[in-house]
C-alpha positions as CSV (number, residue, x, y, z in Angstrom):
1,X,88.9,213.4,160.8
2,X,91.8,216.5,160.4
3,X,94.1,213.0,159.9
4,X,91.9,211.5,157.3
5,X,91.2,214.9,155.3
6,X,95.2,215.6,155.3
7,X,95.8,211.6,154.6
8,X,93.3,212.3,151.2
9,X,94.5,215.6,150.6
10,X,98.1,213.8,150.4
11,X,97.2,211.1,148.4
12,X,95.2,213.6,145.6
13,X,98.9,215.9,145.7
14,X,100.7,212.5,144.8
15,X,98.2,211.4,142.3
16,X,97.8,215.0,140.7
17,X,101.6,214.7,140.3
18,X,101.5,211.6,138.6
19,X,99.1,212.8,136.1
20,X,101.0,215.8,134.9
21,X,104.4,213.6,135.3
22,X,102.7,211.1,133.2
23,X,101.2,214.0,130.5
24,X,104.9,215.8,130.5
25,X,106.2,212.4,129.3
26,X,103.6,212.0,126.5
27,X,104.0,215.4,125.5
28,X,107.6,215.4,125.3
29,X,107.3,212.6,123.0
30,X,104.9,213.3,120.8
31,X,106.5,216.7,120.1
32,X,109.5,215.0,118.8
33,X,107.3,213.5,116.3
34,X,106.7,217.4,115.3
35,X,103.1,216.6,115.9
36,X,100.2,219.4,117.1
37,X,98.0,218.2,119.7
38,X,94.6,218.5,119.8
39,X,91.5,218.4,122.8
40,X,91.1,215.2,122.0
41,X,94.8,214.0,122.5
42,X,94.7,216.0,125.6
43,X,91.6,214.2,126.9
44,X,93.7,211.1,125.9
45,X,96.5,211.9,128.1
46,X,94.4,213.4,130.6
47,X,92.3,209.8,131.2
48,X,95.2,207.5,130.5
49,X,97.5,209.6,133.4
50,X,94.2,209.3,135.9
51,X,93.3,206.0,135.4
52,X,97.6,205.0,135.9
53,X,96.9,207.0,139.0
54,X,94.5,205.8,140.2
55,X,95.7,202.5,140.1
56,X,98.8,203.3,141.6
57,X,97.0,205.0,144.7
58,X,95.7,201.6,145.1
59,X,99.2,199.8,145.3
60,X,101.2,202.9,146.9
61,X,102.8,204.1,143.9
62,X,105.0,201.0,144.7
63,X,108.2,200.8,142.3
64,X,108.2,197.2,141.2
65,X,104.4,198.5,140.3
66,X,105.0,201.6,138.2
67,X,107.9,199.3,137.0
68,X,105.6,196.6,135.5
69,X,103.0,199.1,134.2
70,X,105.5,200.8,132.4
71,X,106.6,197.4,131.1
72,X,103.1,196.4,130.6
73,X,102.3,200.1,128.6
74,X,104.8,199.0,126.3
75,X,104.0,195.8,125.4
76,X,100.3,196.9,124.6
77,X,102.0,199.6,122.8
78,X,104.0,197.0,120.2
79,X,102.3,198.1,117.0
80,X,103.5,201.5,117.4
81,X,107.6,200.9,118.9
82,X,107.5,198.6,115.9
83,X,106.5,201.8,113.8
84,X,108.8,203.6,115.1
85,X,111.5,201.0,114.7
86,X,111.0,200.1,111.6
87,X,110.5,204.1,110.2
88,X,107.2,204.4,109.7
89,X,105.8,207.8,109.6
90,X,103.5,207.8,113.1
91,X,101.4,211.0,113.2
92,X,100.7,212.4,116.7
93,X,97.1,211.7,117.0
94,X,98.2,207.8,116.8
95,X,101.0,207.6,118.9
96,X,98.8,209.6,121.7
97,X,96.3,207.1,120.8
98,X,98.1,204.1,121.0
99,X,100.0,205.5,124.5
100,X,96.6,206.4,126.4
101,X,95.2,202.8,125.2
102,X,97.5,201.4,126.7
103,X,97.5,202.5,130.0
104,X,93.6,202.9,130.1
105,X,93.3,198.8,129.1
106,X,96.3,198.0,131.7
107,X,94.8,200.3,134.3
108,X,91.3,199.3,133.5
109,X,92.4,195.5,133.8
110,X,94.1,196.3,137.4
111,X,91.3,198.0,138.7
112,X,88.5,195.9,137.5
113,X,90.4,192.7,139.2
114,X,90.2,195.4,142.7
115,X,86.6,195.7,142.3
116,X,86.0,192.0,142.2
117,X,88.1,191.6,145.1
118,X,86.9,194.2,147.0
119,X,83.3,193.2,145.8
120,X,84.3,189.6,147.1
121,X,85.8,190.8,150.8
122,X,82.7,192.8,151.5
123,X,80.4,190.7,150.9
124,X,82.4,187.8,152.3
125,X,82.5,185.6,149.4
126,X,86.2,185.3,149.0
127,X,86.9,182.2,147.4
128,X,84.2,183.1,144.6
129,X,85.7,186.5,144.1
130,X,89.3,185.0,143.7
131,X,88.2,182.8,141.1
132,X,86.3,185.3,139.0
133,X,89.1,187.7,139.7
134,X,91.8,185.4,138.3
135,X,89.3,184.4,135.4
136,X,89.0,187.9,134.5
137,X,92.8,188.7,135.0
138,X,93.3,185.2,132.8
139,X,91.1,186.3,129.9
140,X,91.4,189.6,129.3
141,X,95.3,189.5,129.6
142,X,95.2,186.4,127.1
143,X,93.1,188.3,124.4
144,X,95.3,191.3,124.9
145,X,98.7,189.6,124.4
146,X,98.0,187.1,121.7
147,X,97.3,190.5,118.9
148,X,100.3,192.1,119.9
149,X,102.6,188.8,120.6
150,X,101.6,188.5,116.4
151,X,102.7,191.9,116.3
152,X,106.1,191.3,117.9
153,X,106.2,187.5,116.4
154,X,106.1,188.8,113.0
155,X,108.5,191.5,113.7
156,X,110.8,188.6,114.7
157,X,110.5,186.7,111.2
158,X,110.6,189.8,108.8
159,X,112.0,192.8,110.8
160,X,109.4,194.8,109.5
161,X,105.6,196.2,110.8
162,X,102.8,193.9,110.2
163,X,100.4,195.9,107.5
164,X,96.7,195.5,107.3
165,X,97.6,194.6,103.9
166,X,99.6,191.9,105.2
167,X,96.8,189.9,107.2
168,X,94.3,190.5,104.5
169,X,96.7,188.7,102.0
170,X,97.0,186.1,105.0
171,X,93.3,185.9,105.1
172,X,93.3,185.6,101.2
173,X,95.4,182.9,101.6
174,X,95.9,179.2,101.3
175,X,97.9,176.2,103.2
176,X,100.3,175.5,100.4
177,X,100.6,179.1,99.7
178,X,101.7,179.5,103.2
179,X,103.7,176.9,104.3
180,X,105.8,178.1,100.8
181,X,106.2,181.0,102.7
182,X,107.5,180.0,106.0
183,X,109.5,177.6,104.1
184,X,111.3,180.7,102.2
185,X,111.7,182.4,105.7
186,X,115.3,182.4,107.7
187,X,115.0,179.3,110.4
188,X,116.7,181.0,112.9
189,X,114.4,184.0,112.7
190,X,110.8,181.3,112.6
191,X,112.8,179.9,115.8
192,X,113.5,183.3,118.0
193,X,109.8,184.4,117.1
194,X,108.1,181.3,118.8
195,X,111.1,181.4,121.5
196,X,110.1,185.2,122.3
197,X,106.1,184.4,121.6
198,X,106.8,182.0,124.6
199,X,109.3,183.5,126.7
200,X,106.7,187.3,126.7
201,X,104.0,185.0,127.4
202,X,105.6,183.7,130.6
203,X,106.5,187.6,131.6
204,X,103.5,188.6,131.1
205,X,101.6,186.6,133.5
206,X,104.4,186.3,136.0
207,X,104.2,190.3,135.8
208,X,100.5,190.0,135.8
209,X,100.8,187.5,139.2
210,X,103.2,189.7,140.7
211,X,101.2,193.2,140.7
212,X,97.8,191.3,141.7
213,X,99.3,188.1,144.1
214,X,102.6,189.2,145.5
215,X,101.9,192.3,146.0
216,X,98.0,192.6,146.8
217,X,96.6,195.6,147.9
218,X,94.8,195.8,151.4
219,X,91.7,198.2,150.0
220,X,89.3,195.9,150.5
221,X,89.9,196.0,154.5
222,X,89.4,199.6,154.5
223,X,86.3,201.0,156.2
224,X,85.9,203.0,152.8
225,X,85.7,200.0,150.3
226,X,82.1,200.8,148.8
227,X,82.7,203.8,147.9
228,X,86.1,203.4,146.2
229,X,84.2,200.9,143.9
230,X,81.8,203.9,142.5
231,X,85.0,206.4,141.6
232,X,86.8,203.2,139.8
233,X,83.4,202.8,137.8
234,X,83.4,206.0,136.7
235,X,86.7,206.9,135.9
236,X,86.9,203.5,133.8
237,X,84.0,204.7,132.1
238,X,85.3,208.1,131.8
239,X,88.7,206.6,130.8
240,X,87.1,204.2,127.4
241,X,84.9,207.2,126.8
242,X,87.5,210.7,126.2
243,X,90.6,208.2,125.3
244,X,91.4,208.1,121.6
245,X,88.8,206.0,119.5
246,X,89.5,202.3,119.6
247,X,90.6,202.6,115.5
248,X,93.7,204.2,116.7
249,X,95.0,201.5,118.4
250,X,97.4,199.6,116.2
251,X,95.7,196.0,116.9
252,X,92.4,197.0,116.5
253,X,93.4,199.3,113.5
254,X,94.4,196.7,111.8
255,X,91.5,194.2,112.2
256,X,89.3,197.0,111.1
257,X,90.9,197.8,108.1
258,X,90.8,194.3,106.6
259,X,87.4,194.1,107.9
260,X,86.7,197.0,105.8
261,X,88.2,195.8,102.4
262,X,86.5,192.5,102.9
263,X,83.9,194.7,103.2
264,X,84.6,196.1,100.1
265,X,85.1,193.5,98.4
266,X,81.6,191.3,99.3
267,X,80.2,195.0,98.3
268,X,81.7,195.0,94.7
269,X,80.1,191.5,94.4
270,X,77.1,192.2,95.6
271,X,76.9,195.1,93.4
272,X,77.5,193.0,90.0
273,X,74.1,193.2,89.0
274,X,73.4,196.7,90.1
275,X,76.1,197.2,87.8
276,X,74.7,195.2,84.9
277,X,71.6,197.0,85.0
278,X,73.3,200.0,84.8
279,X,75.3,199.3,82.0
280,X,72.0,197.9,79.9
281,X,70.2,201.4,80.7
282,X,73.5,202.7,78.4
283,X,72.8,199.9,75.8
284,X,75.2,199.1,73.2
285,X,78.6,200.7,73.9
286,X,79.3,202.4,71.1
287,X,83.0,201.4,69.2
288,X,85.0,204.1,67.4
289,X,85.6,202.8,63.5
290,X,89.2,201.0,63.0
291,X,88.9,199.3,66.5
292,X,86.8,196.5,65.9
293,X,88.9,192.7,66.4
294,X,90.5,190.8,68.6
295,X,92.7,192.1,71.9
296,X,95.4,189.6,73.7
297,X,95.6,191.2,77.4
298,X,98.4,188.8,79.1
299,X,98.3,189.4,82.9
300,X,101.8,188.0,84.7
301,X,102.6,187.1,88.1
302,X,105.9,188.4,90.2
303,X,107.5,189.5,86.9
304,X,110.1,192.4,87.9
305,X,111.7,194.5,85.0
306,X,114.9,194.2,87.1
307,X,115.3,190.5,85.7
308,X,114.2,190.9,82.3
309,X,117.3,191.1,79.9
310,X,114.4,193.4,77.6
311,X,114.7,195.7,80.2
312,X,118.4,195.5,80.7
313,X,118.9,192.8,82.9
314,X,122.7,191.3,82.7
315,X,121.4,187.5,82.1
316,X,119.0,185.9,78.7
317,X,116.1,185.9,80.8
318,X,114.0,187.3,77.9
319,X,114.8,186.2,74.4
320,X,111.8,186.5,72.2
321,X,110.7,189.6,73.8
322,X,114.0,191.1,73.6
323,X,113.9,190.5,69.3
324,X,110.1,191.2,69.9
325,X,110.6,194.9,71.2
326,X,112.5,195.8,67.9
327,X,109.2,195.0,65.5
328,X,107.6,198.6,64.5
329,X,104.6,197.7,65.7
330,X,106.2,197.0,70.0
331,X,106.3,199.4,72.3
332,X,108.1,198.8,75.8
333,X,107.5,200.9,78.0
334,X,110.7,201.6,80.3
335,X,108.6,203.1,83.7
336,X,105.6,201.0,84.6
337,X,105.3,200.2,88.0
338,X,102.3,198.0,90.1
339,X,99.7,200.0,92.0
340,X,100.6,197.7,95.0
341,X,102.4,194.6,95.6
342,X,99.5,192.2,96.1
343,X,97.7,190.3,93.5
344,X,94.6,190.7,94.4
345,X,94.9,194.8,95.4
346,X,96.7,195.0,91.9
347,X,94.4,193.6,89.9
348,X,90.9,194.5,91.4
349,X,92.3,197.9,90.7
350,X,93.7,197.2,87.4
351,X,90.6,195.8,86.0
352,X,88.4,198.0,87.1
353,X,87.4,201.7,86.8
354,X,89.0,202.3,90.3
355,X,92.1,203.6,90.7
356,X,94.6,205.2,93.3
357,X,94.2,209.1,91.9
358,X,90.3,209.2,91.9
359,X,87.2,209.1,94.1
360,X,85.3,206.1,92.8
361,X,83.9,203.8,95.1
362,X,85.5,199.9,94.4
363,X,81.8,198.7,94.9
364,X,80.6,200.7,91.9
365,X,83.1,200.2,89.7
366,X,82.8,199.0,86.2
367,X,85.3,196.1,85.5
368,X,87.1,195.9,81.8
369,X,85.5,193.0,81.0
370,X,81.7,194.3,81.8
371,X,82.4,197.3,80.0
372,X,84.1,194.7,77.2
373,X,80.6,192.9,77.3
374,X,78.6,196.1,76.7
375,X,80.7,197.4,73.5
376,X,79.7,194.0,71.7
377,X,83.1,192.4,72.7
378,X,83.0,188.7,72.9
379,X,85.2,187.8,76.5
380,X,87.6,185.4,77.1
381,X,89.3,184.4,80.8
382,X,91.9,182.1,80.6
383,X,93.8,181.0,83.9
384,X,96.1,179.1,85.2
385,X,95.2,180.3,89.0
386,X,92.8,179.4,91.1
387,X,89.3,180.3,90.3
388,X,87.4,179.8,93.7
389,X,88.2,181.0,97.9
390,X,87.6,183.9,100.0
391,X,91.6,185.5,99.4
392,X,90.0,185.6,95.0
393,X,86.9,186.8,95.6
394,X,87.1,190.7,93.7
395,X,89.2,188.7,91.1
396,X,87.0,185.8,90.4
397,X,83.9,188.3,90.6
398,X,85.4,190.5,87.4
399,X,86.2,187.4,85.6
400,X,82.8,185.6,85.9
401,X,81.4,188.1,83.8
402,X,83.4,186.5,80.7
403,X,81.5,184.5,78.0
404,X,84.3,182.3,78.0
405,X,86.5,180.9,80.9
406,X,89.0,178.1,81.1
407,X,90.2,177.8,84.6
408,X,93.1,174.9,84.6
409,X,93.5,174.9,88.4
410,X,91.4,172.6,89.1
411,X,92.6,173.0,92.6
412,X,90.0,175.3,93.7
413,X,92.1,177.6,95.9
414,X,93.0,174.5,97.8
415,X,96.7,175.5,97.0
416,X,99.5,176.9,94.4
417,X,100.6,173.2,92.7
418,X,98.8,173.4,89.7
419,X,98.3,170.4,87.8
420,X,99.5,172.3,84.2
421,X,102.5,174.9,83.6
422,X,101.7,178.1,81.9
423,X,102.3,177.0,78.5
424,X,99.2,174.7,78.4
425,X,97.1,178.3,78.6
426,X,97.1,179.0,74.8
427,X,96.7,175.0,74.1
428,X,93.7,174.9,76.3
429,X,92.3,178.3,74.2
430,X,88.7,177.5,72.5
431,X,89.3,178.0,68.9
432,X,89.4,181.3,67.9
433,X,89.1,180.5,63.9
434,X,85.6,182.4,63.9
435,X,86.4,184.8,66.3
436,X,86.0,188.4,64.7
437,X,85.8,190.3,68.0
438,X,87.3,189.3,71.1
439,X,89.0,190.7,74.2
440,X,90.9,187.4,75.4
441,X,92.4,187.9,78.9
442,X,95.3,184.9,80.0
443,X,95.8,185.1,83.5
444,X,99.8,183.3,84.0
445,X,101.0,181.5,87.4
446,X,104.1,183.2,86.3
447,X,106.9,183.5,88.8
448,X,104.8,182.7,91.8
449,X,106.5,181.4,94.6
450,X,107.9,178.8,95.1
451,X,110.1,179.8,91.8
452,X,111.2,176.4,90.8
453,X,107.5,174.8,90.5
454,X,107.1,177.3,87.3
455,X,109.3,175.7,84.9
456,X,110.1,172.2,83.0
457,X,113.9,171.2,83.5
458,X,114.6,172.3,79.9
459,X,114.6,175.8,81.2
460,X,116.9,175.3,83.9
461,X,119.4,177.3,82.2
462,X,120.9,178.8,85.2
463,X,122.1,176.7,88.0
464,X,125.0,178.9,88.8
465,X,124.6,178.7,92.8
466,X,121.3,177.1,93.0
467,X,120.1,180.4,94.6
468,X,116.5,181.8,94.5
469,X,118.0,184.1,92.1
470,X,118.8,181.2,89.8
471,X,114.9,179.4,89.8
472,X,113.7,183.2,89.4
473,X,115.2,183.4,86.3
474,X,114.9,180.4,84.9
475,X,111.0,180.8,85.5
476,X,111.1,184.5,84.0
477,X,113.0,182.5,81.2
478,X,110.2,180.1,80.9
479,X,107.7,182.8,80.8
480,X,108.9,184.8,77.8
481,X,108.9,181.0,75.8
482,X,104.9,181.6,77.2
483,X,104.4,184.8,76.0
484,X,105.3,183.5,72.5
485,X,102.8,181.0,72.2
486,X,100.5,183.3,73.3
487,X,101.1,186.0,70.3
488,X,101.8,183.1,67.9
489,X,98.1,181.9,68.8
490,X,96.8,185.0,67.6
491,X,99.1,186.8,65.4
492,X,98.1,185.0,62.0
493,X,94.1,186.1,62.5
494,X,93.0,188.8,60.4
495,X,91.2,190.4,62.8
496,X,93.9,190.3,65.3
497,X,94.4,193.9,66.7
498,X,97.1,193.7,69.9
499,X,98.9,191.8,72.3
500,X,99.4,193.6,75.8
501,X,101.3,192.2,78.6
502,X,101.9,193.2,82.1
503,X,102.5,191.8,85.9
504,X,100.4,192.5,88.8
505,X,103.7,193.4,90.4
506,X,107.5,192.6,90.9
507,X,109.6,190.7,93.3
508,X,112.8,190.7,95.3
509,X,114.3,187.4,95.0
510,X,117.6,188.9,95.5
511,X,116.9,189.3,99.1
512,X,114.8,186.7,99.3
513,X,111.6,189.3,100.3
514,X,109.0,188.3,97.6
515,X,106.7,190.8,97.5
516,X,105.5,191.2,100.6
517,X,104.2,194.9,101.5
518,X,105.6,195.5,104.8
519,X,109.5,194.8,103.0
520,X,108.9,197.0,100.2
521,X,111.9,197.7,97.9
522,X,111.2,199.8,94.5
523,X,112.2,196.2,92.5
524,X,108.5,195.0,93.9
525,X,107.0,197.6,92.1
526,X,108.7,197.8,88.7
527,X,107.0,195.7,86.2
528,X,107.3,195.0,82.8
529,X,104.1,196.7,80.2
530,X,104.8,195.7,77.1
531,X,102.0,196.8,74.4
532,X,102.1,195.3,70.4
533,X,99.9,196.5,67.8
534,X,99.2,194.6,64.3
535,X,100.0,196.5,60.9
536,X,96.1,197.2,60.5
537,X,95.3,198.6,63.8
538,X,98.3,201.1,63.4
539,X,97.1,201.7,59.7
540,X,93.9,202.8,61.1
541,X,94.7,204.3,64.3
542,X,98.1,206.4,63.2
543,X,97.4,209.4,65.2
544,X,96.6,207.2,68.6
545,X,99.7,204.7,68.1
546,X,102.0,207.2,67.6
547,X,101.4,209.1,70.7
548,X,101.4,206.1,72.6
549,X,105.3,205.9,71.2
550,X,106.0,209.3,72.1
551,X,104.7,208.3,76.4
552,X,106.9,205.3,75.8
553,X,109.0,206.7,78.7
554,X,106.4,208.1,80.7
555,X,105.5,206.8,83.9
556,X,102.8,204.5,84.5
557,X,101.0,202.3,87.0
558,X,99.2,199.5,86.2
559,X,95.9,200.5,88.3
560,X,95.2,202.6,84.9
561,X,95.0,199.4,83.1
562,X,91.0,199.6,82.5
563,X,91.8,202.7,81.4
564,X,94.5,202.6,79.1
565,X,92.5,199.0,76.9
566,X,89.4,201.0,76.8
567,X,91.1,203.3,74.9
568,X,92.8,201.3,72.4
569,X,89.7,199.3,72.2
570,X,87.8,202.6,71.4
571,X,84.9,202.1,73.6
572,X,82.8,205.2,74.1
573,X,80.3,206.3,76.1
574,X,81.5,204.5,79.1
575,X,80.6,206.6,82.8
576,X,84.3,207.5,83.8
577,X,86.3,209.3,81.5
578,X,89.7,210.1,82.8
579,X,91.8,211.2,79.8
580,X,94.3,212.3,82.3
581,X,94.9,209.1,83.3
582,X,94.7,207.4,80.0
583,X,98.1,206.2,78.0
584,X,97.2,207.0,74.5
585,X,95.5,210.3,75.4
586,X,97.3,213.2,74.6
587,X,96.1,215.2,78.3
588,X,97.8,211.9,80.2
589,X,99.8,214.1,82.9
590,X,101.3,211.2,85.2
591,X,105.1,211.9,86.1
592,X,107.1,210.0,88.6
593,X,105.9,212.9,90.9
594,X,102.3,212.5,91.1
595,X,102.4,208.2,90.5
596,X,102.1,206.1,93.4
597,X,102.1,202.9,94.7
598,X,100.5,200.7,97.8
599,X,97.3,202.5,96.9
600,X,98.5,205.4,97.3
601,X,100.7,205.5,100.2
602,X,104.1,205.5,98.6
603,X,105.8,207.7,96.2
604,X,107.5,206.0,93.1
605,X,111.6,205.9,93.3
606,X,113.6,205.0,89.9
């Protein structure tokens, strides 16, 4: 007995050590993250270091064990290494969260497979226990490496974190939209991410064979089997239950937060004729006198500043708007930027009373063209994108509230080849001869990947080295011809008040990064916003025109949209009123310190 009480009063010492070895480490690291830690993060070491313990009791602390757990607690840990490799800020509480996970799933994984064995030996059933054991090893290990093989796979192909932002604009996806991806990706790169993808696979489970098969424990034969399994049980439990919330890990974090703007996003649908009804207990908007007529709101796709010769740019890329900025009635404003770098983010923001600065839940939020509908406004949604599919749905929710729509891609969200070119958007218009008051909304497939689909061969005009940069520009080239059949389908009515044009957001064809989030340069964000007023509106509205020129310079993102055509549509009455916010309004206080972008998570950089 003295033996056996000194044997366990060894193996506690050794474990005890272990935890506080373990909990030196994490708080060694975490420090250097100039992070606090809190009870909770303690727990979280505290359960992660017992459970690794634990499990290392149970294979003698072996080297080649605490080896492959180590190896093992990195892996698990990939979204956060990537963090850190790729500079993202990574707060305390989430690499503590992401560490303890780790080892309390690995641990819990080792430890589980011991009670099924041990379960097995006891009771003699051997051969059932090794299959449900290797099941169980199987399964679990192949849910946990295929998240965070993603994780490392499309680290491999863009050198760069994978965003929640990123999967939801996978999920929004389409076939053709992706495969126009992949096809714009470095080879080499696609090929060492599905080499590594198979190459970890094959460590894993050899490493995985190796802790569990070649180097079995001998518990079970121990005349103390059943009551190890009771301890295990409830340390596992105790593990799950005091280590971080499953949110903080990386893989789960992400799957929650694109299950939470799906979310969001059925919500805002749902909510469409809460809405309604909400509006109608208003009534009638009421319209301020001199701001009666038609409004052209031109929405573009991928359009950077950077390549617009209006905006500087070194190449013709922009002709007609370039002799189009010097009429009295133009203003170009030199520091608009996107509110993210997604089309769908962008624009259910833009067109919509939510924003990044304020507190207003998506799902309640008025969209422009509801808000349009109430004032008296007669609505028009013109398209050349599709109109249907779950990656459109807060899009194609705010536009089927339009009296009018014209959607020419007949594809359905099947794919990206549309079956017309943008200029066919003002030739399929419904006449507009009777049309005394209008808010008419063209929605371009402007520069959308891939580049070269989004022009005729007439505007091929650069071919220099046949380089992305090249089709780029001959497609913003082909837009501003676009953008002039737009204006000249409107400019001769008499009640024509203003053509306003802006893109959801930029792109880097330079590098060859699109737009994609997780890349982000500041030439994804900067966007052209280009506003023109007719001779009548600016008779009528002199005091609101000309302190719109005087914030010609002022900065600007394009989430402040609904904001911005509600007031130079003069609607009143409407439930936010953010005159802050509001171009055109002499409180707007927006400098590049206080805009952002990626809904708020980055500061703006000129």
């Amino acid at each position: 007995m003295v033996q056996f009480i000194s044997r366990r009063k060894a193996d506690f010492g050794k474990a005890a050590l272990f935890v506080a070895l373990y909990a030196c480490i994490n708080i060694c690291l975490v420090s250097l993250l100039k992070e606090g830690l809190y009870l909770h993060g303690l727990k979280g070491i505290l359960s992660g270091g017992v459970i690794f313990a634990l499990a290392g009791h149970f294979w003698n602390y072996r080297k080649r064990f605490l080896a492959i757990y180590a190896g093992m607690m990195l892996f698990l840990s990939a979204g956060l290494i990537i963090k850190l490799i790729d500079h993202v800020a990574v707060g305390g509480g989430e690499f503590l969260g992401n560490i303890s996970l780790a080892s309390t799933i690995w641990g819990s994984i080792l430890l589980v497979w011991l009670c099924i064995e041990n379960t097995a030996a006891l009771t003699g059933k051997i051969k059932a226990g090794r299959i449900i054991s290797s099941a169980w090893l199987f399964i679990s290990l192949a849910i946990l490496a295929v998240p965070n093989l993603v994780l490392w796979g499309y680290f491999a192909l863009s050198q760069h974190y994978l965003r929640p932002d990123i999967v939801m604009t996978i999920y929004q996806t389409n076939k053709d939209e992706a495969i126009a991806y992949l096809m714009s990706q470095n080879p080499v790169y696609i090929g060492l991410a599905v080499a590594a993808f198979l190459l970890i696979s094959v460590l894993i489970f050899k490493a995985a064979y190796t802790v569990c098969v070649t180097d079995r424990p001998s518990f079970a034969s121990t005349p103390h089997g059943w009551l190890g399994i009771l301890p295990m049980i409830v340390l596992l439990a105790l593990g799950l239950k005091t280590t971080y919330a499953a949110k903080e890990y990386e893989p789960a974090h992400i799957v929650l937060s694109v299950r939470d703007s799906v979310k969001s996003y059925t919500m805002f649908a749902q909510n469409k004729k809460k809405r309604i009804q909400r509006l109608n207990a208003l009534g009638t908007l009421p319209v301020l006198p001199g701001h009666k007529g038609i409004y052209v709101l031109v929405i573009g796709e991928s359009e950077t500043r950077n390549h617009m010769s209006a905006y500087g740019y070194q190449r013709e890329t922009t002709p007609w708007l370039t002799q189009f900025a010097k009429d009295p009635g133009t203003l170009l404003f030199k520091n608009p930027y996107s509110n993210h770098t997604h089309t769908v983010p962008v624009l259910t923001y833009a067109l919509s009373e939510k924003n990044q600065y304020n507190q207003v839940p998506l799902a309640k939020a008025y969209s422009l063209i509801e808000i349009a509908n109430a004032a008296g406004f007669d609505t028009y949604w013109i398209s050349n994108q599709e109109r249907y599919g779950a990656w459109d749905t807060p899009v194609a929710e705010i536009a089927s509230t339009a009296k009018h729509q014209v959607w020419l891609n007949g594809e359905v969200g099947a794919n990206i080849k549309t079956a017309y070119l943008d200029e066919e958007l003002p030739i399929k218009t419904p006449d507009l001869k009777n049309v005394e008051n209008a808010l008419i909304v063209f929605h371009l497939m402007g520069e959308h990947l891939t580049y070269a689909d989004r022009y005729p061969a007439v505007y091929q005009k650069f071919d220099e080295s046949g380089t992305k940069r090249d089709e780029y520009d001959n497609a913003v080239l082909y837009t501003d011809f676009v953008l002039s059949r737009i204006y000249d389908l409107v400019k001769d009515n008499p009640h024509f008040q203003g053509l306003i044009y802006f893109s959801d957001h930029g792109e880097e064809p330079d590098l060859g990064k699109g737009h994609e989030s997780t890349k982000f340069t500041n030439q994804m964000s900067r966007i052209p916003f280009v506003a023109h007023f007719s001779d009548s509106y600016r008779s009528a509205n002199p005091a609101l025109f000309e302190t719109l020129k005087g914030q010609e310079n002022d900065y600007w993102t394009n989430d402040l949209v609904y904001n911005f055509m509600t007031e130079i549509m003069g609607i009143q009455s409407f439930p936010v009123n953010e005159p802050n916010l509001t171009l055109g309004n002499p409180a707007y206080d927006r400098t590049k310190d206080n805009v952002r972008t990626l809904h708020g998570e980055r500061k703006i950089e000129s």
